[in-house]
C-alpha positions as CSV (number, residue, x, y, z in Angstrom):
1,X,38.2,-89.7,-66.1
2,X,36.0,-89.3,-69.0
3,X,37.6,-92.1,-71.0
4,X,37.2,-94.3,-68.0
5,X,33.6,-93.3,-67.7
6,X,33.0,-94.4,-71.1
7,X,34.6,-97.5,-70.8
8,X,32.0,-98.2,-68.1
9,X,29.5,-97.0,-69.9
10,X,30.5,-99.6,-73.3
11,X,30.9,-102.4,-71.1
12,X,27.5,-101.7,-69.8
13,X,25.9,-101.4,-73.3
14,X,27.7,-104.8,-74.7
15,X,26.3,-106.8,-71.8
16,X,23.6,-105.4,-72.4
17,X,23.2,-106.4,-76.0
18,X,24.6,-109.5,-75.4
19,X,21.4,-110.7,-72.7
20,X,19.0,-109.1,-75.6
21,X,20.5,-111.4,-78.1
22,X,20.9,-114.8,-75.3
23,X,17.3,-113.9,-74.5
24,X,15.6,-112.7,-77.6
25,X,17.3,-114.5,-80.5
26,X,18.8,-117.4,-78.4
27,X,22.5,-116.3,-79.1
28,X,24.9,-117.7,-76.9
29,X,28.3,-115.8,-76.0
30,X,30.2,-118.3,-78.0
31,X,28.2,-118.3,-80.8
32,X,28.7,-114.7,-81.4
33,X,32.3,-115.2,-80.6
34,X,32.4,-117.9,-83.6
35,X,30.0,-115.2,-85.9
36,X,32.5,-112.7,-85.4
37,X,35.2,-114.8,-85.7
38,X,34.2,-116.2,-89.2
39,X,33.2,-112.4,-90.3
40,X,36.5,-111.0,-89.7
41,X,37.8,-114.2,-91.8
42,X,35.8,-113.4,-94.5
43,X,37.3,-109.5,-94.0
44,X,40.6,-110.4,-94.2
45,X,39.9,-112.8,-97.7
46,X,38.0,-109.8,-98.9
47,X,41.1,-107.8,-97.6
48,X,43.8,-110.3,-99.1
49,X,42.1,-110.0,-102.5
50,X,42.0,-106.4,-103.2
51,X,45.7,-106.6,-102.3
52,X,46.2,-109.1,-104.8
53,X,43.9,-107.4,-107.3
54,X,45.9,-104.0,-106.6
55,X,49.2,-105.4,-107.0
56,X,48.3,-106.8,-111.0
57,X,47.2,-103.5,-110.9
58,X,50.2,-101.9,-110.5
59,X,52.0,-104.7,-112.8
60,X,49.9,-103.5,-115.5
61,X,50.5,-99.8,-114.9
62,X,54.4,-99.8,-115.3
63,X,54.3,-101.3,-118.4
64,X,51.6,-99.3,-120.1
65,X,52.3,-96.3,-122.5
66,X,51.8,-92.5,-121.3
67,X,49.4,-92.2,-122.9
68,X,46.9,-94.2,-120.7
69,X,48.5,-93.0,-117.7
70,X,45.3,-90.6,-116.4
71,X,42.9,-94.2,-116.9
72,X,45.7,-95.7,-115.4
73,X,46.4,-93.7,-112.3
74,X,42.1,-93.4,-111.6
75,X,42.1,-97.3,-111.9
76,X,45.1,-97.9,-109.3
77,X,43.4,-94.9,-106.8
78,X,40.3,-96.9,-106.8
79,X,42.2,-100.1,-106.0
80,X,43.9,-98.4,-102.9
81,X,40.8,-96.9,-101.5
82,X,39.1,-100.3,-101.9
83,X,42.3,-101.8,-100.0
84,X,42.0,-99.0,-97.6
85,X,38.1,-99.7,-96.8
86,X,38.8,-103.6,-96.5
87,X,41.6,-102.9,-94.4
88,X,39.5,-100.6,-91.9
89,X,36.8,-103.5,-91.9
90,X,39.4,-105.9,-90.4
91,X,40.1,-103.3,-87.8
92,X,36.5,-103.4,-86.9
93,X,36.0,-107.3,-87.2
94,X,38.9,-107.5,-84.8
95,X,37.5,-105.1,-82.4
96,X,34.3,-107.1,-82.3
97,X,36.2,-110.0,-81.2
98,X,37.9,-108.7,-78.7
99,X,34.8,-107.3,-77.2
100,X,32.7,-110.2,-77.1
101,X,35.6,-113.1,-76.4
102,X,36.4,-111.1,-73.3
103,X,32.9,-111.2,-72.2
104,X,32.7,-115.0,-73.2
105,X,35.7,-115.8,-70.9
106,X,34.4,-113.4,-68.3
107,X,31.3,-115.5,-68.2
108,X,32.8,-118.0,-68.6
109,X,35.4,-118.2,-65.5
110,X,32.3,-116.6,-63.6
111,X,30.1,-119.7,-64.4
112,X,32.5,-122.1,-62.9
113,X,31.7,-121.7,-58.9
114,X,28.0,-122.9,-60.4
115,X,28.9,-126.5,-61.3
116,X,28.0,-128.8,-58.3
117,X,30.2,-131.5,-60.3
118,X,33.8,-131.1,-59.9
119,X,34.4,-133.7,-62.5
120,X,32.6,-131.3,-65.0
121,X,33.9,-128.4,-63.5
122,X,37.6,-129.5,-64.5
123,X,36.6,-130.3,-67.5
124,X,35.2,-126.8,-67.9
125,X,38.1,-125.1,-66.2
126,X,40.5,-127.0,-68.8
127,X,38.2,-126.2,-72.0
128,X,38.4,-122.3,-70.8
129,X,42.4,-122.5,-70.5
130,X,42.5,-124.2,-74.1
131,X,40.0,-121.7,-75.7
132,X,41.8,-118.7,-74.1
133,X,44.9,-119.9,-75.2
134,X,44.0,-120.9,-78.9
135,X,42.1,-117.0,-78.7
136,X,45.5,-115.9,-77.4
137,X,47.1,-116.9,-80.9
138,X,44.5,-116.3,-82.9
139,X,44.3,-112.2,-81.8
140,X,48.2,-112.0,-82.2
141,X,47.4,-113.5,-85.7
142,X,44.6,-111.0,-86.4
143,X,46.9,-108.5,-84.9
144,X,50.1,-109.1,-87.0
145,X,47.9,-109.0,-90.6
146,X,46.3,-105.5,-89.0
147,X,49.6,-104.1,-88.5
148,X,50.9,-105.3,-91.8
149,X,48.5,-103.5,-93.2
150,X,49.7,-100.6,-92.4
151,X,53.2,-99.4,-93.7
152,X,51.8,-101.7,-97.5
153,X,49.1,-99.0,-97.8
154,X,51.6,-96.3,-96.8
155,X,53.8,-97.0,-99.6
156,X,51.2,-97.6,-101.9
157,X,49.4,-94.2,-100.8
158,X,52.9,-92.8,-101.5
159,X,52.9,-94.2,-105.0
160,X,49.5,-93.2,-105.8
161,X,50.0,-90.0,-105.0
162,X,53.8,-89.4,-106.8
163,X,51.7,-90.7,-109.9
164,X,48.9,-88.2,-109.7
165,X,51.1,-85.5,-109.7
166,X,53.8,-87.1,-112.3
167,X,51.8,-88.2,-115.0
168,X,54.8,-89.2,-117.3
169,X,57.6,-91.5,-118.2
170,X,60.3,-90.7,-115.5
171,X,57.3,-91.5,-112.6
172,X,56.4,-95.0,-114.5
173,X,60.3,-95.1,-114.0
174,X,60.2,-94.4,-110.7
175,X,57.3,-96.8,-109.9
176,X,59.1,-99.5,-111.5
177,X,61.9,-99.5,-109.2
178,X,59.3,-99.1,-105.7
179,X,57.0,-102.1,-107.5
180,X,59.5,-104.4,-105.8
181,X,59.5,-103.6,-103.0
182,X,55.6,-102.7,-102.8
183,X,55.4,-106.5,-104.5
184,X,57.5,-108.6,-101.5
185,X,55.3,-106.3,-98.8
186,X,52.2,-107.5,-100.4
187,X,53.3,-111.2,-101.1
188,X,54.7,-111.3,-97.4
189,X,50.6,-109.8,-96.0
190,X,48.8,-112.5,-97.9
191,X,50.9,-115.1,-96.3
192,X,50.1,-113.4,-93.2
193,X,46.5,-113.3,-93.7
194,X,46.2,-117.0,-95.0
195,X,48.1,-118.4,-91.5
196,X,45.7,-116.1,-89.7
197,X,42.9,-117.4,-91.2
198,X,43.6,-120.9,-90.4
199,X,44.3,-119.9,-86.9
200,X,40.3,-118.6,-87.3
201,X,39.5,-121.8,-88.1
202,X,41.4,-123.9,-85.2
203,X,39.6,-121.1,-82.6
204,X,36.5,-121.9,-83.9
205,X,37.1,-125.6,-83.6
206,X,38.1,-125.3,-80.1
207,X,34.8,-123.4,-79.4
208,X,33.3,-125.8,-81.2
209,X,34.6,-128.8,-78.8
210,X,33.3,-126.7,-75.6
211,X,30.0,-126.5,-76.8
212,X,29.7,-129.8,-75.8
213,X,30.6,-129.8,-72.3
214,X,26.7,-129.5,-69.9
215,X,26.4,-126.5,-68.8
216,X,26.5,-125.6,-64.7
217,X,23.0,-126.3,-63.1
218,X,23.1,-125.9,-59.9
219,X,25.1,-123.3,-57.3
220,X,27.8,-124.5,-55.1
221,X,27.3,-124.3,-51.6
C-alpha cells in the first residue's frame, strides 16, 4: 500500500514538473525525452571509457614488478570506483527516460481524440506507434549495457579486492589468468554500449520526424 501510494505520489510530482517546465521554460515532453536521451548517451561513452581506461589498467598491472604493486593496486581501485560511479549514472539516465517517455506517450495517445482532422490524426496515430516502437528497442538497448554492467564490475571488484589483500607475485599470477576473461567481458560491453548508442541516435531521429506533424487544435465532438 505504501509503495503504491508513492507511486501516486511520483507520478503526481513528474507531471507536475513536466507543466512547470512546458510552461515556464517552453520545454516540450519530447524535447526532454530527446535531453534525456542524448544525456544517458553521453553516460554510457563516459561509462564505455572508464572501462576501456580500466582494462589498460589492468594490462599494465600484471606485467609490473612487486615492487609497484601498492601504486598499482590504489591506481586500478580508483579505476573501478570511477567505473562503478559511471555505471550508477547510466542507471539514473535510464530511469529518467523511462519516466518522461511514458508520460510523452501518455500524452501523446491522450492528445489524439483532440485532432478534428482524421487525416492528421493518422498520421499522428502512426508517428506514436513508430516512436514507441523505436523507444521499445532503444530501452532493451539501454537495458542490455545496464545489465552488462553488472557481473564485469563483479569480477573486477573481485580482483581488486584478491589484490589488496595479496600484494605479491602469486596474486599478479592469479590476475593474469582472470585478465582474460575480465578482457572478453569488457570487449563484449563496449560493443554493447556503441549499438546502444546508435539506437539513441535512431530514437531521437524518430522524435525528431514527429516534431513536425501540427499539433491537435481543436476537440472532437
Amino acid at each position: 500500500m505504501i509503495n503504491f501510494l508513492k507511486a501516486i505520489l511520483n507520478r503526481r510530482l513528474r507531471k507536475a514538473y513536466y507543466q512547470s517546465r512546458e510552461s515556464l521554460l517552453g520545454h516540450h515532453k519530447r524535447d526532454i525525452v530527446v535531453m534525456q536521451v542524448d544525456q544517458a548517451c553521453h553516460s554510457l561513452k563516459d561509462s564505455r571509457d572508464q572501462f576501456v581506461e580500466a582494462l589498460d589498467k589492468f594490462k599494465t598491472l600484471v606485467h609490473l614488478p612487486e615492487s609497484s604493486l601498492e601504486q598499482r593496486y590504489q591506481q586500478l581501485k580508483r579505476r573501478y570506483d570511477l567505473c562503478r560511479s559511471k555505471a550508477d549514472a547510466v542507471s539514473q539516465k535510464i530511469q529518467a527516460v523511462e519516466e518522461v517517455s511514458e508520460a510523452l506517450f501518455a500524452e501523446w495517445e491522450a492528445e489524439l481524440d483532440l485532432y478534428s482532422n482524421r487525416a492528421l490524426r493518422a498520421r499522428s496515430q502512426q508517428q506514436l506507434k513508430k516512436s514507441r516502437q523505436q523507444y521499445a528497442r532503444l530501452l532493451k538497448a539501454l537495458q542490455t549495457a545496464e545489465n552488462r554492467m553488472v557481473p564485469v564490475l563483479a569480477a573486477f571488484q573481485d580482483q581488486v579486492l584478491f589484490l589488496k589483500h595479496n600484494l605479491n607475485a602469486h596474486a599478479i599470477a592469479a590476475l593474469r589468468h582472470e585478465f582474460v576473461e575480465i578482457g572478453v567481458d569488457i570487449s563484449k560491453l563496449i560493443e554493447v554500449m556503441e549499438k546502444t548508442i546508435t539506437e539513441a541516435s535512431q530514437f531521437v531521429a524518430v522524435l525528431a520526424d514527429q516534431k513536425q506533424l501540427p499539433a491537435p487544435v481543436a476537440v472532437r465532438k
